[in-house]
N, C-alpha and C positions, 0 to 999 in steps of 0.2 A: 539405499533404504528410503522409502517414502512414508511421511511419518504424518502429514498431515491433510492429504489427501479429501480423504473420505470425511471431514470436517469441513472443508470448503462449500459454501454455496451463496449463491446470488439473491438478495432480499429486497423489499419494498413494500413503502408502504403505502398502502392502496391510496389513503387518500390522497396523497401528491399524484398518484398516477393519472386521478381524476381532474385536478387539474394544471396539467400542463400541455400543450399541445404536442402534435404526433410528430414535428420537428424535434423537440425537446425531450420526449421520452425514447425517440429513436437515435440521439446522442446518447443519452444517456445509459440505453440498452447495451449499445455498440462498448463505449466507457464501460461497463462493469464486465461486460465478455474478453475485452483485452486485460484487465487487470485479473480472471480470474484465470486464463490461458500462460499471464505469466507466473503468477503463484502456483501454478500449477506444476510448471517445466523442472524434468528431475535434475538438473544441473541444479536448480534452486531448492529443491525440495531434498537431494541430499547436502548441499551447504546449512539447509534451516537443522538438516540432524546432528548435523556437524557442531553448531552452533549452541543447539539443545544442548548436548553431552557435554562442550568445553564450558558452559554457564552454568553446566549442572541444575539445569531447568527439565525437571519431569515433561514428559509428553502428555501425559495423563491430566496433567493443570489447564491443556486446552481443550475446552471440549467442542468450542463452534467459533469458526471465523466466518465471519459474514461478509459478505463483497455488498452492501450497500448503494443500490441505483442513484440514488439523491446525495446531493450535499448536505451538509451541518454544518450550521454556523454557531459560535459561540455566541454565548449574551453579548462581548467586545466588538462583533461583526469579523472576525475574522472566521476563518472555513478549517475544519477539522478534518487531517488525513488519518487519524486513526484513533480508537476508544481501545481502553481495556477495562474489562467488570473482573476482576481478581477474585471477588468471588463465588462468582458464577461458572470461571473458566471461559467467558465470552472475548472475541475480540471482533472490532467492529473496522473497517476500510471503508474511507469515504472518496468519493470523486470530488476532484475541482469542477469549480463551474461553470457552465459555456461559454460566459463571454470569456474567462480566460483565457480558454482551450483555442478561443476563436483570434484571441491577441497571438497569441504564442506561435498559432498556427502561419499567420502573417508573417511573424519578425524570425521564427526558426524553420517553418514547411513542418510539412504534414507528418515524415519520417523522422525528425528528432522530436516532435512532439508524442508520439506514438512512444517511443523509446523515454519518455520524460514520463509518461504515464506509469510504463509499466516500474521505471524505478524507484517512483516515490509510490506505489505500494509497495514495492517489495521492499523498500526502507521503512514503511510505515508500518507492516508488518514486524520487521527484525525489531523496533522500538518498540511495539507492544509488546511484544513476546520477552524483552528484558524486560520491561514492569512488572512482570510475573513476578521475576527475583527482585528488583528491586525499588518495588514500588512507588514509594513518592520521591524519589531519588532523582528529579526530571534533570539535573544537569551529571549526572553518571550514564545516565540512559542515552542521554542525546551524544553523550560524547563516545559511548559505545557504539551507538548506532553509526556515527560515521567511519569510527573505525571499521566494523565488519561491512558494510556497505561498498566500503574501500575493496575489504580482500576479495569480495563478491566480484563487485567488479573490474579487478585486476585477471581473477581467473575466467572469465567469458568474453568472448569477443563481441565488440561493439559496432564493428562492419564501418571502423573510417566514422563513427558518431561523433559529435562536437562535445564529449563525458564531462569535459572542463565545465561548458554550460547547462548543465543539466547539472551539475553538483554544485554547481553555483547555486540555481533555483530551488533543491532539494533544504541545502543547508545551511541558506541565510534568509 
């Protein structure tokens, strides 16, 4: 079953679009298309049903996930992978940001980085989607979140990926 589909879509906002340059925004374009290709895939979109039902978390609580082209940063300076507006039903996926992607890309190649993308939204995703149920609860949520993030991905193949580093990254 695919449950959240037709809710997905890719947002910005214009004025950053205006300015940053056509390096930057073609990262950044590129970044919201892989994150929105893997929320998308039905291996993950019947895991999220799966997920939905055992947390007894309505479908109907999310009304729009946004795949976000830019980063957010907090007031702290650190970078936000994911919002929730509980009562709006919104849920917001942010990208890291290039110089990161540009370190990363060095110290692990271009194909675990690709693979690090697409799981820290699809973890930032599973963690908003418990805030639903249980809102300010941020250390139940995070610890949920790694659990199913876990059984996620024990059932899909990771083609030989270095997972260990990439769950290192995600979850400390």
């Amino acid at each position: 079953m695919i449950v959240l589909l037709d809710k997905m879509r890719i947002t910005a906002r214009s004025d950053k679009c205006v300015k940053l340059s056509k390096n930057h925004l073609s990262f950044y374009s590129k970044y919201a298309f892989v994150v929105l290709r893997a929320l998308r895939k039905p291996l993950f979109q019947r895991f999220l049903c799966w997920l939905l039902k055992r947390e007894n978390i309505e479908e109907r609580r999310v009304r729009d996930v946004q795949i976000r082209m830019f980063p957010l940063r907090k007031e702290n300076g650190n970078v936000l992978a994911g919002k929730c507006n509980r009562e709006e039903g919104k849920i917001f996926i942010y990208p890291k940001r290039l110089g990161f992607c540009q370190r990363k890309t060095q110290e692990l190649g271009k194909e675990t980085l690709d693979f690090y993308i697409q799981s820290r939204a699809r973890a930032a995703l599973i963690h908003e989607l418990l805030h639903l149920k249980y809102a300010s609860n941020e250390e139940k949520v995070r610890e949920l979140t790694r659990k199913y993030f876990r059984i996620f991905s024990k059932h899909r193949h990771a083609k030989n990926l270095d997972t260990r580093n990439v769950s290192k990254l995600l979850f400390t």
